[in-house]
Gaussian input, Z-matrix of N, CA and C with variables (Angstrom, degrees):
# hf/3-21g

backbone

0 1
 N
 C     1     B1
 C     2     B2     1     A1
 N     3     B3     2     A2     1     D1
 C     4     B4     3     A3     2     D2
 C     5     B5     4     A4     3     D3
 N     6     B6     5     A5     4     D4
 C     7     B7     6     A6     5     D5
 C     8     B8     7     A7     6     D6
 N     9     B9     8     A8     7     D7
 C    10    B10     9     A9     8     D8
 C    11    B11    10    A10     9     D9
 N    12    B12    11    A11    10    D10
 C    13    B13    12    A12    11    D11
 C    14    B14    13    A13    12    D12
 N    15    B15    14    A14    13    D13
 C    16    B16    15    A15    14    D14
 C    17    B17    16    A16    15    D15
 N    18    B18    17    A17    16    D16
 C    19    B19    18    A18    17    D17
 C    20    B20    19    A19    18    D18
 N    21    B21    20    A20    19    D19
 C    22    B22    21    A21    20    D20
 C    23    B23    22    A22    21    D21
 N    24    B24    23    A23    22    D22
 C    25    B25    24    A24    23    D23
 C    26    B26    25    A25    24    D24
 N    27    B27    26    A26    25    D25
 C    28    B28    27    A27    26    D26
 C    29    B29    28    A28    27    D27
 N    30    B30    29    A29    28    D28
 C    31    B31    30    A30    29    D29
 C    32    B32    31    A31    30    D30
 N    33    B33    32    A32    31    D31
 C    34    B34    33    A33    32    D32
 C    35    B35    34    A34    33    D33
 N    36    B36    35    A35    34    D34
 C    37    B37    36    A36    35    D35
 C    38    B38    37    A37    36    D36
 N    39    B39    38    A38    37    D37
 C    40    B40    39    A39    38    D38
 C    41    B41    40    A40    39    D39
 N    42    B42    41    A41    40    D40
 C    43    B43    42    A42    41    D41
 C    44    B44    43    A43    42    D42
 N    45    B45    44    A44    43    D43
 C    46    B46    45    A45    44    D44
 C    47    B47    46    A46    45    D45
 N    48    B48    47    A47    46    D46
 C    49    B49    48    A48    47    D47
 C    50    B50    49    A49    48    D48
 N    51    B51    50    A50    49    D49
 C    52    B52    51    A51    50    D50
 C    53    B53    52    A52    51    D51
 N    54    B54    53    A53    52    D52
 C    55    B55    54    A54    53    D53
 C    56    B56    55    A55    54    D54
 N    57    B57    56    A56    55    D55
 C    58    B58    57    A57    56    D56
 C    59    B59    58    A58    57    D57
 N    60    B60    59    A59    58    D58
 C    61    B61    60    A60    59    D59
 C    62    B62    61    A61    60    D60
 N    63    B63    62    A62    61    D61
 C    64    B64    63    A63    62    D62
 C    65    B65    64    A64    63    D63
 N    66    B66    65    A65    64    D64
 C    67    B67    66    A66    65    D65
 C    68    B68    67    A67    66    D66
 N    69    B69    68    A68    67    D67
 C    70    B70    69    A69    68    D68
 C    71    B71    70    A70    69    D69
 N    72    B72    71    A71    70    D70
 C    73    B73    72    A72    71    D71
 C    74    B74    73    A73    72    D72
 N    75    B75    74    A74    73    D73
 C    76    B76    75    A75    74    D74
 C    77    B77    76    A76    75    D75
 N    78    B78    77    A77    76    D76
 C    79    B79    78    A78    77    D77
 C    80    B80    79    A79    78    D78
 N    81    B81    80    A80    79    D79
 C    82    B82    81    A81    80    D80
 C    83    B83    82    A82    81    D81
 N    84    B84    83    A83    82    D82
 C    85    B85    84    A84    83    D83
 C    86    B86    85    A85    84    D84
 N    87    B87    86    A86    85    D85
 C    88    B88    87    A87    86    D86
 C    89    B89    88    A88    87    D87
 N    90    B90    89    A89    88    D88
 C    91    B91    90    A90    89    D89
 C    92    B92    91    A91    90    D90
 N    93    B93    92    A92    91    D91
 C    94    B94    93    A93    92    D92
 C    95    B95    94    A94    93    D93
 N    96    B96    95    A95    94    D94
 C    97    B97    96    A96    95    D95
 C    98    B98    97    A97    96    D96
 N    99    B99    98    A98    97    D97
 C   100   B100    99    A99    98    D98
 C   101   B101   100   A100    99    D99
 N   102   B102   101   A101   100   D100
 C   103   B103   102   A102   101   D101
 C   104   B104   103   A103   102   D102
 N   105   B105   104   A104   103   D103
 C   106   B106   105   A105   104   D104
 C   107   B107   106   A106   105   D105
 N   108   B108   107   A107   106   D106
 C   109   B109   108   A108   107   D107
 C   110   B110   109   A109   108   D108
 N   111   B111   110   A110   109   D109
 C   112   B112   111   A111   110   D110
 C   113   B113   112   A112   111   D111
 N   114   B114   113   A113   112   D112
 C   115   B115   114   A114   113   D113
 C   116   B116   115   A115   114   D114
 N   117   B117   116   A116   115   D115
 C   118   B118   117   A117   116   D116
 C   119   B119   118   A118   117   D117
 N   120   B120   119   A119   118   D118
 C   121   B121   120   A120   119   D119
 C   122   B122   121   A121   120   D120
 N   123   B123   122   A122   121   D121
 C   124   B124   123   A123   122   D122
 C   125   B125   124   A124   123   D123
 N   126   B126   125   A125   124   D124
 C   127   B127   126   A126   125   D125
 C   128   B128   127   A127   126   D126
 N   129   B129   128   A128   127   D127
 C   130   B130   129   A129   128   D128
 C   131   B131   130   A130   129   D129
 N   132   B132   131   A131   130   D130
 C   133   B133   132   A132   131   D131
 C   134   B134   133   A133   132   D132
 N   135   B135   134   A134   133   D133
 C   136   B136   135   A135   134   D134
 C   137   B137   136   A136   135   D135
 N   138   B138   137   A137   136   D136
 C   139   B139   138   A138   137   D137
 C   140   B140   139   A139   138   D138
 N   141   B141   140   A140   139   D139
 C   142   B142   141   A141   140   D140
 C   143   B143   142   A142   141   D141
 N   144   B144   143   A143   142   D142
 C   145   B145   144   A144   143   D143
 C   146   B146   145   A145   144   D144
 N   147   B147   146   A146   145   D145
 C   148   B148   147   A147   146   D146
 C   149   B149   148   A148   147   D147
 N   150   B150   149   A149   148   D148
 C   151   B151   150   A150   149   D149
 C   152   B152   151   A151   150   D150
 N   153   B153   152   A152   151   D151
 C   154   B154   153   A153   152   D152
 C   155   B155   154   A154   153   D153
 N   156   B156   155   A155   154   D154
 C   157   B157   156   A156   155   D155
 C   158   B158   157   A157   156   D156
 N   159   B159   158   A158   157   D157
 C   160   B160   159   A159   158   D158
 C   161   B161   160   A160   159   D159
 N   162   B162   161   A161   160   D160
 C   163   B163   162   A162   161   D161
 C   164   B164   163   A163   162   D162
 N   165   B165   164   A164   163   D163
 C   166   B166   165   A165   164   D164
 C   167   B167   166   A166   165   D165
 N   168   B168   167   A167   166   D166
 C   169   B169   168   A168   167   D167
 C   170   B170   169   A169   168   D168
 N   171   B171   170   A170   169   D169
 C   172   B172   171   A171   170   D170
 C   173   B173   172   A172   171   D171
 N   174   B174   173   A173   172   D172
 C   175   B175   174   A174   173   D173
 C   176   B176   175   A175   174   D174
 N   177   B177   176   A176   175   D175
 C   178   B178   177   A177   176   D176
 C   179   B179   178   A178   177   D177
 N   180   B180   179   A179   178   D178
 C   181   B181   180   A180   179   D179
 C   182   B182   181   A181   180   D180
 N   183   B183   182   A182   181   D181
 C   184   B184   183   A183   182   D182
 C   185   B185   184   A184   183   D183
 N   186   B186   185   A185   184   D184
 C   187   B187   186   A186   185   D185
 C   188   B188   187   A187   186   D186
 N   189   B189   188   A188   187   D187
 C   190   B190   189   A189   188   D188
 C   191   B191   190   A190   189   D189
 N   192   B192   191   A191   190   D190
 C   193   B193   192   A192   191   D191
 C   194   B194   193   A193   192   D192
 N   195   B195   194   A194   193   D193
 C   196   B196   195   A195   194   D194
 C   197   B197   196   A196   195   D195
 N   198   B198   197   A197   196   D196
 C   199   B199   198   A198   197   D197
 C   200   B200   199   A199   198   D198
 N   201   B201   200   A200   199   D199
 C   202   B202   201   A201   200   D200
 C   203   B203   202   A202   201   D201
 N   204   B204   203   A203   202   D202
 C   205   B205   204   A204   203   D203
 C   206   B206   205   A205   204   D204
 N   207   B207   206   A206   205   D205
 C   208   B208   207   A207   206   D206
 C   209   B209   208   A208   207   D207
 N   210   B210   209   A209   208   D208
 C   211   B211   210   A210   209   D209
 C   212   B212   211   A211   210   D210
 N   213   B213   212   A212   211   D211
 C   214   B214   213   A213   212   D212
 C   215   B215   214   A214   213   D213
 N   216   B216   215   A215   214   D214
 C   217   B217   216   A216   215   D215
 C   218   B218   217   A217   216   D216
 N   219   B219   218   A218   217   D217
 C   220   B220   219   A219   218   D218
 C   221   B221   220   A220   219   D219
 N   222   B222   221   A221   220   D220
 C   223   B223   222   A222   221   D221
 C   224   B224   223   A223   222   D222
 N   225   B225   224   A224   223   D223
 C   226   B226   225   A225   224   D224
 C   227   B227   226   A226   225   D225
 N   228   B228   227   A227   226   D226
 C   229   B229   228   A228   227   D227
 C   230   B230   229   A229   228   D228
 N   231   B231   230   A230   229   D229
 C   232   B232   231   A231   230   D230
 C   233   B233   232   A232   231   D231
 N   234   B234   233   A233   232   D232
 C   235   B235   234   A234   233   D233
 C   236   B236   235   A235   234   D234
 N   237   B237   236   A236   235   D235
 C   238   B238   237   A237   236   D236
 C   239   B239   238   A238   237   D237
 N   240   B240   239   A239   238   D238
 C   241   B241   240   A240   239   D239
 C   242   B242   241   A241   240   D240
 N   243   B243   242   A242   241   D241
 C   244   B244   243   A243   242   D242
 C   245   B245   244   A244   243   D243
 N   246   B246   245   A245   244   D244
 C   247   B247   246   A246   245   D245
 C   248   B248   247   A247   246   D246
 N   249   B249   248   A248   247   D247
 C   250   B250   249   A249   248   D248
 C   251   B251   250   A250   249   D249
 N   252   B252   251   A251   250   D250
 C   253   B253   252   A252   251   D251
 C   254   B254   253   A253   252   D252
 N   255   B255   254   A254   253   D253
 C   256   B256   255   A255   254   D254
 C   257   B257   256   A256   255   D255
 N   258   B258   257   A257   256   D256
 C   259   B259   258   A258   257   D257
 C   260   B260   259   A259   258   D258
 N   261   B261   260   A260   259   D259
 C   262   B262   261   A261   260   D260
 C   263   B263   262   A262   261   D261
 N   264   B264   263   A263   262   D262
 C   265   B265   264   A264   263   D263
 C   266   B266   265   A265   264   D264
 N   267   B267   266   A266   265   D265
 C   268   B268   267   A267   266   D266
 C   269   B269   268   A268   267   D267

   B1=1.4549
   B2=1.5231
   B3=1.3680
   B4=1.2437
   B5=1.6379
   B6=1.4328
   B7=1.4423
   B8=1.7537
   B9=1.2288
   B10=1.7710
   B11=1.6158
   B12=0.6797
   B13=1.4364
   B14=1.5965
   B15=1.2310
   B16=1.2731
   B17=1.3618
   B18=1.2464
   B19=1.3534
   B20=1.6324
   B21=1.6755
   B22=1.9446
   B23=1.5503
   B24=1.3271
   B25=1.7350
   B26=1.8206
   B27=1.4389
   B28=1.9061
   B29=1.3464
   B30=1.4431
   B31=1.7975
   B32=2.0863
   B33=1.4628
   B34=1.7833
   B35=1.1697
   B36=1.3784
   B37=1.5285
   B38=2.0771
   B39=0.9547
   B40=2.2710
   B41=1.8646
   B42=1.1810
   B43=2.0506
   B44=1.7492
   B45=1.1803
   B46=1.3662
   B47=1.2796
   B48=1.4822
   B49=1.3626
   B50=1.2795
   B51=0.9621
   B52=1.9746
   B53=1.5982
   B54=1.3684
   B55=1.3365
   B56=1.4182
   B57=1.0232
   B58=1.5239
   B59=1.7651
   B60=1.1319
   B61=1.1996
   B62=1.8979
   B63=1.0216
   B64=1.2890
   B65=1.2803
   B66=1.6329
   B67=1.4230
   B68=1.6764
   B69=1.2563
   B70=1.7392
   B71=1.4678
   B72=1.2648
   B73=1.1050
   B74=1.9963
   B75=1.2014
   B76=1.5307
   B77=1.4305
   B78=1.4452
   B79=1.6944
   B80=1.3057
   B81=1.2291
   B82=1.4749
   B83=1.6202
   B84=1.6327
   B85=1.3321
   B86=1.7219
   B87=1.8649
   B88=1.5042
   B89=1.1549
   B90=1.1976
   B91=1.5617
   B92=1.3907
   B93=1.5692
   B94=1.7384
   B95=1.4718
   B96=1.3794
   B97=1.5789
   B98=1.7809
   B99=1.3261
   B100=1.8220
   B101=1.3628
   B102=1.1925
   B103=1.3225
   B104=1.3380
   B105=1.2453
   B106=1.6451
   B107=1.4269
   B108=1.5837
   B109=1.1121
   B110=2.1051
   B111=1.1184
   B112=1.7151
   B113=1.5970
   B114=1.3521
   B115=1.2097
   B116=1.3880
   B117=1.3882
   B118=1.8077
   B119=1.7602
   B120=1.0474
   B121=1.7399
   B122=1.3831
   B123=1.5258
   B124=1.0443
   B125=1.6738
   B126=1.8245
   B127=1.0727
   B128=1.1244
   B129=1.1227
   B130=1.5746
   B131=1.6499
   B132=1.3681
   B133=1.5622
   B134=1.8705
   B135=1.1783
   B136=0.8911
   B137=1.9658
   B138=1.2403
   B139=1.6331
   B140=1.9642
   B141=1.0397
   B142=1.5608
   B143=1.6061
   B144=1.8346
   B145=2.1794
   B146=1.2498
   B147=1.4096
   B148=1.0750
   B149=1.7066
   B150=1.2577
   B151=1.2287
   B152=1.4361
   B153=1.3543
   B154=1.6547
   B155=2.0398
   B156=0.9869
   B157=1.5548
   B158=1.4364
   B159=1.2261
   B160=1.7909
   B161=1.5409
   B162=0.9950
   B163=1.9189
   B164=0.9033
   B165=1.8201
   B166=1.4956
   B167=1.2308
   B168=1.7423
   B169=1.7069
   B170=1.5306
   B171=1.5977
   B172=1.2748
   B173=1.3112
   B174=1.1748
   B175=1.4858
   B176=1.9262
   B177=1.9233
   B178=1.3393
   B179=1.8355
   B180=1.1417
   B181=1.6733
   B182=1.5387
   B183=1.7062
   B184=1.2837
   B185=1.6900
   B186=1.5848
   B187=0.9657
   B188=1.6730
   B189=1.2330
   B190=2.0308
   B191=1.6775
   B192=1.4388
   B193=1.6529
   B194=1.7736
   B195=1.3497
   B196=1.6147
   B197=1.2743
   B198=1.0446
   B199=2.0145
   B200=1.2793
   B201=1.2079
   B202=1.3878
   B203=1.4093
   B204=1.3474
   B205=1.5744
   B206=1.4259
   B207=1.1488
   B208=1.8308
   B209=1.3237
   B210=1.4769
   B211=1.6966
   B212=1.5652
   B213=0.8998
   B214=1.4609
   B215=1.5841
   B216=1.7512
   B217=0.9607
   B218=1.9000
   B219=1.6325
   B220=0.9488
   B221=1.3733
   B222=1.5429
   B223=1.6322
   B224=1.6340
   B225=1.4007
   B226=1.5167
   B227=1.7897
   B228=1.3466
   B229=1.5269
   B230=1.3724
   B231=1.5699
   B232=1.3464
   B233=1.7179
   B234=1.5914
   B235=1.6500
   B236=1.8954
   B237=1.2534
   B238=1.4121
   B239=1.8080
   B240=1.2360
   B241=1.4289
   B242=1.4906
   B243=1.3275
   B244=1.2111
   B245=2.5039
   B246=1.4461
   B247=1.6702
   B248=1.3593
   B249=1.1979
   B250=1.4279
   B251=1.0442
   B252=1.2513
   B253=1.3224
   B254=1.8159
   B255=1.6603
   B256=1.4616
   B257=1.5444
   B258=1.0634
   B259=1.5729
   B260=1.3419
   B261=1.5147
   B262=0.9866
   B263=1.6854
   B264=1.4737
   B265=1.7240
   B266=1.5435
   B267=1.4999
   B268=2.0644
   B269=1.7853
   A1=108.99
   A2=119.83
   A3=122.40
   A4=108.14
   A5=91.25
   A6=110.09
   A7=122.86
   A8=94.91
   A9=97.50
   A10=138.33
   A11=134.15
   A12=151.37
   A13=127.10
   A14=112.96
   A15=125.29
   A16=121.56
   A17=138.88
   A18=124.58
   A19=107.16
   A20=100.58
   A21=100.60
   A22=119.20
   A23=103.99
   A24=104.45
   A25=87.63
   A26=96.57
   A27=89.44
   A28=115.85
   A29=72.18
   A30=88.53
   A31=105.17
   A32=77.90
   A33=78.26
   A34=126.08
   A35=113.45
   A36=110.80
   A37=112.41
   A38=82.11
   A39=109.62
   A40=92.43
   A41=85.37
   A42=107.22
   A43=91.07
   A44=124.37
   A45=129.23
   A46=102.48
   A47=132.37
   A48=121.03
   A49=99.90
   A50=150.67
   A51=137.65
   A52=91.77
   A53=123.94
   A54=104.70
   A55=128.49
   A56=143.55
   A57=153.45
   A58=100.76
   A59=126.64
   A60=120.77
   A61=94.85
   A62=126.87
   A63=131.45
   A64=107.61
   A65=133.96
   A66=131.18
   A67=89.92
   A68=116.15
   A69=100.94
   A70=96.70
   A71=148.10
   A72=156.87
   A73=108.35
   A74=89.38
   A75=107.82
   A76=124.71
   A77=115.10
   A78=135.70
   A79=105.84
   A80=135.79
   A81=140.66
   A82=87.88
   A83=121.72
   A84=140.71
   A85=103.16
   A86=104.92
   A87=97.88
   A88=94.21
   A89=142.75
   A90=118.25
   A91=118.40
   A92=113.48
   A93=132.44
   A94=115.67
   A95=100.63
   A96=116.95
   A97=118.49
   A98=94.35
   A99=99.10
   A100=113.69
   A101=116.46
   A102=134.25
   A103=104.60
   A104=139.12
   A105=117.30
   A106=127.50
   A107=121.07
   A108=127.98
   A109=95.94
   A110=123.34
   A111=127.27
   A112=89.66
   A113=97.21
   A114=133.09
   A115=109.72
   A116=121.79
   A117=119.28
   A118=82.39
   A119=109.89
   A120=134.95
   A121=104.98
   A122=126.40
   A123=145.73
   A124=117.50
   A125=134.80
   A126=119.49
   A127=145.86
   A128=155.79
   A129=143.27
   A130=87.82
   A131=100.65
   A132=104.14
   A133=98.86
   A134=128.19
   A135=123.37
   A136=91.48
   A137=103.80
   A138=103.08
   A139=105.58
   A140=100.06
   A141=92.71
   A142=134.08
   A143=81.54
   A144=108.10
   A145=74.03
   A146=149.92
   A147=147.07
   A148=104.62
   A149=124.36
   A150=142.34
   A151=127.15
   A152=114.73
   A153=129.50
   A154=106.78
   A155=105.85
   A156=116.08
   A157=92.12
   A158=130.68
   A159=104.94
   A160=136.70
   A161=91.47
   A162=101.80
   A163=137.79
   A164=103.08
   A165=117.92
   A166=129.71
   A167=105.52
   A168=113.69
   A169=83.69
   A170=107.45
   A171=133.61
   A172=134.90
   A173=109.74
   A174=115.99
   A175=131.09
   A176=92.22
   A177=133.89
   A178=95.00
   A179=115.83
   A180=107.48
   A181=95.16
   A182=137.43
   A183=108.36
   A184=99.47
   A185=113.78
   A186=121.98
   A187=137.10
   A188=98.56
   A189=101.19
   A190=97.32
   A191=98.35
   A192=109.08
   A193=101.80
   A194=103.68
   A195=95.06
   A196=119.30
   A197=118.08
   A198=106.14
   A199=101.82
   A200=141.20
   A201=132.11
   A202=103.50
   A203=140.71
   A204=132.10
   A205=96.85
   A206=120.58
   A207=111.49
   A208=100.31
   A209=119.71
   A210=115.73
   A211=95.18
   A212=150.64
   A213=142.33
   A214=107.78
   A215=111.28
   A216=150.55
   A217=120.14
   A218=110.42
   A219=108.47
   A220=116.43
   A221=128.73
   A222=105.29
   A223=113.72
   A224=108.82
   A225=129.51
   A226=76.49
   A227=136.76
   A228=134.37
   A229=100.45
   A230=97.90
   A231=118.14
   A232=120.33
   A233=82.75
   A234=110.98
   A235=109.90
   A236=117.74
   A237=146.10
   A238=111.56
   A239=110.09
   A240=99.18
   A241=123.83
   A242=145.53
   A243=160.58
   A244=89.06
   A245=68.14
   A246=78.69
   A247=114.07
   A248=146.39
   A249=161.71
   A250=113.12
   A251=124.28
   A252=127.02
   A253=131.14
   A254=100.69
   A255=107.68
   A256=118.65
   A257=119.43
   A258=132.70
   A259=98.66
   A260=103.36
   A261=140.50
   A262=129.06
   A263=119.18
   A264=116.06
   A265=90.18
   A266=85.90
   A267=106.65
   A268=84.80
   D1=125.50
   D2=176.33
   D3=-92.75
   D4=139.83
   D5=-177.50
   D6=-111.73
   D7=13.80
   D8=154.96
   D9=-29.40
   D10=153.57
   D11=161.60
   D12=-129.90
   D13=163.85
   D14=168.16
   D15=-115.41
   D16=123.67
   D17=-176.62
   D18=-148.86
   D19=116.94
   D20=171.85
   D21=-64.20
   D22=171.16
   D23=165.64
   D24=-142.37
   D25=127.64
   D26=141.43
   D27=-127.36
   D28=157.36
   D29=-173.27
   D30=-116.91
   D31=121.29
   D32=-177.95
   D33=-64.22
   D34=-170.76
   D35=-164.65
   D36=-79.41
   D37=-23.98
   D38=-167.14
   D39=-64.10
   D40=-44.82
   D41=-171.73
   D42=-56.54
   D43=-57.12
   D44=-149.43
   D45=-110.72
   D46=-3.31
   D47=143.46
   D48=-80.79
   D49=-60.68
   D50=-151.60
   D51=-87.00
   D52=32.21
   D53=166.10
   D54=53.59
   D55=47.61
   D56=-152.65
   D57=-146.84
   D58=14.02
   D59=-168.14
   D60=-88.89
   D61=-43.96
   D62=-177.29
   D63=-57.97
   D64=-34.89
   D65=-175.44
   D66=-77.97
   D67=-50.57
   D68=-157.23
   D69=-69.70
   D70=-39.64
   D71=172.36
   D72=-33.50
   D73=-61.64
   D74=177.40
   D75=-67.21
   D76=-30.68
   D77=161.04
   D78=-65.28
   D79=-27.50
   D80=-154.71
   D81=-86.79
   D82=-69.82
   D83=176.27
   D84=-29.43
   D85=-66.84
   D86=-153.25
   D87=-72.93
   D88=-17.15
   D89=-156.11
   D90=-122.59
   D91=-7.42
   D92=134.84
   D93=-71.00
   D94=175.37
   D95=155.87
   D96=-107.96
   D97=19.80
   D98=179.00
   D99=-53.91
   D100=-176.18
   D101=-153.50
   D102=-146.47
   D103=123.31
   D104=159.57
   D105=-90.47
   D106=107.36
   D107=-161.85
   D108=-87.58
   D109=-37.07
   D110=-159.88
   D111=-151.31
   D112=-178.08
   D113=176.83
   D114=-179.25
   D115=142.40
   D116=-168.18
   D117=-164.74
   D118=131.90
   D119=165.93
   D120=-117.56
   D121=107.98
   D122=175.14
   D123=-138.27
   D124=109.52
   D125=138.96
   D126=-19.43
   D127=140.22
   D128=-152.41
   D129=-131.63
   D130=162.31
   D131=-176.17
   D132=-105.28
   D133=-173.14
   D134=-149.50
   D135=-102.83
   D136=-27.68
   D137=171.72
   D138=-67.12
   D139=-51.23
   D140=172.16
   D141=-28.99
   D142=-61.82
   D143=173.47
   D144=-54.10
   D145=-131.01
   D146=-64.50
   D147=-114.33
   D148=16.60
   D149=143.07
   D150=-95.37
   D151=-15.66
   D152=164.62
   D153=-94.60
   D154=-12.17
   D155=178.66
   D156=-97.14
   D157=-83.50
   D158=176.85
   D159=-28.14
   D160=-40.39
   D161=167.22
   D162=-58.25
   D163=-41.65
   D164=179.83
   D165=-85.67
   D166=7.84
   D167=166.19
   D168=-123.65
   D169=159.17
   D170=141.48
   D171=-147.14
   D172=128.11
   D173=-179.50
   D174=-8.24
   D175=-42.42
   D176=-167.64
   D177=-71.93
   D178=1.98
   D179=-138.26
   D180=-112.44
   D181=120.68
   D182=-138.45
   D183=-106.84
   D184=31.04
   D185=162.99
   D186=-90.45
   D187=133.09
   D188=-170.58
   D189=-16.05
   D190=144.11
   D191=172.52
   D192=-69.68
   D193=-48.41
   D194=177.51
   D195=-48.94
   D196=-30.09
   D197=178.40
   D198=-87.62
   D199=-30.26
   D200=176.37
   D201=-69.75
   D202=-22.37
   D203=171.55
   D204=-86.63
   D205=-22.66
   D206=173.78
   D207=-66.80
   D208=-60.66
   D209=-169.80
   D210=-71.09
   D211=27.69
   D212=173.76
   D213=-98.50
   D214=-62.47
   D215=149.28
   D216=-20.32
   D217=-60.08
   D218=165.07
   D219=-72.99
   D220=-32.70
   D221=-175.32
   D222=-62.48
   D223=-22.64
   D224=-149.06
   D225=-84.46
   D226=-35.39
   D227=-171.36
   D228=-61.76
   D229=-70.03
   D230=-142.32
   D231=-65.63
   D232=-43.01
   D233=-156.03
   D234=-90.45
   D235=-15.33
   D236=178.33
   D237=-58.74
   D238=140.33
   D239=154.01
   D240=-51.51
   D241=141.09
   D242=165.89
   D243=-48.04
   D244=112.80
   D245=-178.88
   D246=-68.10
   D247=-9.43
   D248=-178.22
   D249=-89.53
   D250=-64.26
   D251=175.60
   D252=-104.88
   D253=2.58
   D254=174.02
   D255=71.49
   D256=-7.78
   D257=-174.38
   D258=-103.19
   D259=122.37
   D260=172.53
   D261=-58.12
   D262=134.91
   D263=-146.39
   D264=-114.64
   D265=121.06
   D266=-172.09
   D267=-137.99

């Protein structure tokens, strides 16, 4: 019986402007036993964020509601098109 898994990582936008994507990438390796099956770099559109921001709190979740509207809040910051100019953060 194989005992595999699947497991994502994202890496935000702040990570991959200051260039740091190669250390977290590399921390992931030494300090798991993962595997790298893919890799895909894609902007998200702003319907996406805010369908991945509903998800990532739930009611069920037995942490303070205030930090779950903080982490709500931050994907909705971070992960969003740049509201000014509509262009999307890769």
């Amino acid at each position: 019986m194989s005992n595999d898994q699947l497991a994502y990582v994202l890496i935000n936008p702040y990570t991959i402007f200051k260039s740091r994507t190669g250390g977290v990438i590399s921390r992931l390796f030494t300090r798991t036993s993962l595997e790298l099956a893919a890799a895909r770099m894609f902007a998200p559109s702003r319907e996406l964020v805010e369908q991945y921001a509903e998800i990532s709190v739930s009611p069920k979740d037995p942490q303070d509601r205030k930090i779950q509207d903080l982490i709500h809040q931050y994907i909705l910051d971070n992960y969003s098109p740049d509201p000014k100019t509509g262009q999307r953060r890769a």
